[in-house]
Structures are given as structure tokens and as C-alpha cells.
C-alpha positions in Angstrom: -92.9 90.2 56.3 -93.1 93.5 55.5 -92.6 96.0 58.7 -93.6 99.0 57.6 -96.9 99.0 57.5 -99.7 101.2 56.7 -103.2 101.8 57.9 -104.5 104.6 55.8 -103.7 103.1 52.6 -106.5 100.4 54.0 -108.9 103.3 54.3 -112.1 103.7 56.5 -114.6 101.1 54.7 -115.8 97.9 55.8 -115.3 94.7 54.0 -118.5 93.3 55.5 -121.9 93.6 53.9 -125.4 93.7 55.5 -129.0 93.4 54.0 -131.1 96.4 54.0 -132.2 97.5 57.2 -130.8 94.2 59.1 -130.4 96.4 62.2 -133.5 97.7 62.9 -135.2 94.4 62.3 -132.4 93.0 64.8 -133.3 95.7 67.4 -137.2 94.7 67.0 -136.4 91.3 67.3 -134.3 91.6 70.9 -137.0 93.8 71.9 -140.0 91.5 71.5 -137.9 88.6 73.4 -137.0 90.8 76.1 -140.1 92.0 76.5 -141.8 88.2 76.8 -138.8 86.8 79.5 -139.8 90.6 81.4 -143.5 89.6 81.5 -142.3 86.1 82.8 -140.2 87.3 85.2 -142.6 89.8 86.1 -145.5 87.0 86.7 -143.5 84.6 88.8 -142.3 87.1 90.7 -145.9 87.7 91.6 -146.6 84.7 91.9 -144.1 83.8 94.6 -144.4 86.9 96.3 -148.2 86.1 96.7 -147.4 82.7 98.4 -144.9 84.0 100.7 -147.2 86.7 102.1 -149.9 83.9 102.4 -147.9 82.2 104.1 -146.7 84.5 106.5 -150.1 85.8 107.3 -151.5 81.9 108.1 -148.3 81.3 110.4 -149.4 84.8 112.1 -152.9 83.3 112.6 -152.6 79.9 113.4 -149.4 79.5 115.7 -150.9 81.1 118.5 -154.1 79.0 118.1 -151.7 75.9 118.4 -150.2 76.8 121.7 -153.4 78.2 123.3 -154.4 74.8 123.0 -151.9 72.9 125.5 -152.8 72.6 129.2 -153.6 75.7 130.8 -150.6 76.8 133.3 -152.8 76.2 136.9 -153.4 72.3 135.5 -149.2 72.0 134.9 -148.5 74.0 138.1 -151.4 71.2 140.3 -149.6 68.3 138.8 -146.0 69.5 139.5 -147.3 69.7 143.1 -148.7 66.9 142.6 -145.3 65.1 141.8 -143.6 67.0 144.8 -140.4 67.5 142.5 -138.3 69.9 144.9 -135.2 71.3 143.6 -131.9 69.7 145.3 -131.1 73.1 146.8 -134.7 73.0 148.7 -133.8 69.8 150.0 -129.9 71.2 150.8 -131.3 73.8 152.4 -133.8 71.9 155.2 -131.1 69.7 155.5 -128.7 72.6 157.7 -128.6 73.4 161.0 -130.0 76.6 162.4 -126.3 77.7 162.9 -125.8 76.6 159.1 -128.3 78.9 158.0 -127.7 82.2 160.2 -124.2 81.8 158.9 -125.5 81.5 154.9 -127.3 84.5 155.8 -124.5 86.5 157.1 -122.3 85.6 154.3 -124.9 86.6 151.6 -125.8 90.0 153.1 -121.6 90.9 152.9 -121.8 89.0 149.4 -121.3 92.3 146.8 -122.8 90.7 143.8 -125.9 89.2 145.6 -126.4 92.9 146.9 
């Protein structure tokens, strides 16, 4: 193998050969399919974004609809009396003594976090 090699006795031409004008039909070409896939794109784009606005808009307008239909909150509040669900801590609480309570009351006027 020969080591001592020369590049400028190879010289600045290219072995290859092209047609006339093969570039600037290859730059027309790549043009008219980018510009197709671009007005692809650019309609489903459109059409998604359409759908999604659409759908955001009926979401606006019907969800309140939906829970303006459930029972008013005087009916739920007459049939929880109804029930007479107390809390445990109701019931705890008529359970003490009168001593019980002045004492709970003392302690949660000195309580710092309750105050």
C-alpha cells in the first residue's frame, strides 16, 4: 500500500454525472409534496382543534344544567331531619354532666389553638 499519498493529483472534479437540470426538478418535486402533507396537516389540525373547542363550550353549558337538576338543598336538609342522624359528638356531649361541661369550657377558653 502505498503511504504517500496525494490529493491534488486527484484534482477538484467529480466522478459522478447528473442529467440536465436534475436539481431544480428535485427541488420542485420536494416542494409540491411538502406543500400537500402542509395542507394536511394544516386541515386536521383544524379539524381537531374545532372539536375540542366544541367540546369544551357544551361541557361549559350543560354540566351546570345536570347538577341544577338534583334535589334542591331545603328537601335534603327536611329529610336529614327527618332521619335524626346526630353526630356521635352531639350525642357525647348531652351525655356529660353539668360539671363535665363547665369544665370542657374552661379548658377550651385556655386552649391557644381553639383561640
Amino acid at each position: 500500500m502505498k503511504k504517500d499519498f496525494d490529493f491534488d493529483d486527484i484534482g477538484k472534479h467529480t466522478p459522478y454525472r447528473t442529467p440536465e437540470g436534475f436539481f431544480e426538478d428535485v427541488q420542485q418535486q420536494v416542494m409540491e409534496r411538502a406543500g400537500i402533507k402542509r395542507q394536511r396537516r394544516f386541515r386536521l389540525r383544524l379539524v381537531i382543534s374545532s372539536v375540542m373547542t366544541a367540546a369544551i363550550l357544551a361541557g361549559f353549558f350543560f354540566i351546570p344544567f345536570l347538577r341544577q337538576s338534583e334535589q334542591p338543598v331545603s328537601d335534603r336538609l327536611a329529610i336529614e331531619k327527618n332521619h335524626e342522624t346526630a353526630d356521635p359528638v352531639d350525642k357525647w356531649i348531652n351525655e356529660l354532666s353539668d360539671e363535665e361541661l363547665e369544665e370542657l369550657v374552661n379548658f377550651s377558653e385556655n386552649d391557644l389553638f381553639l383561640n
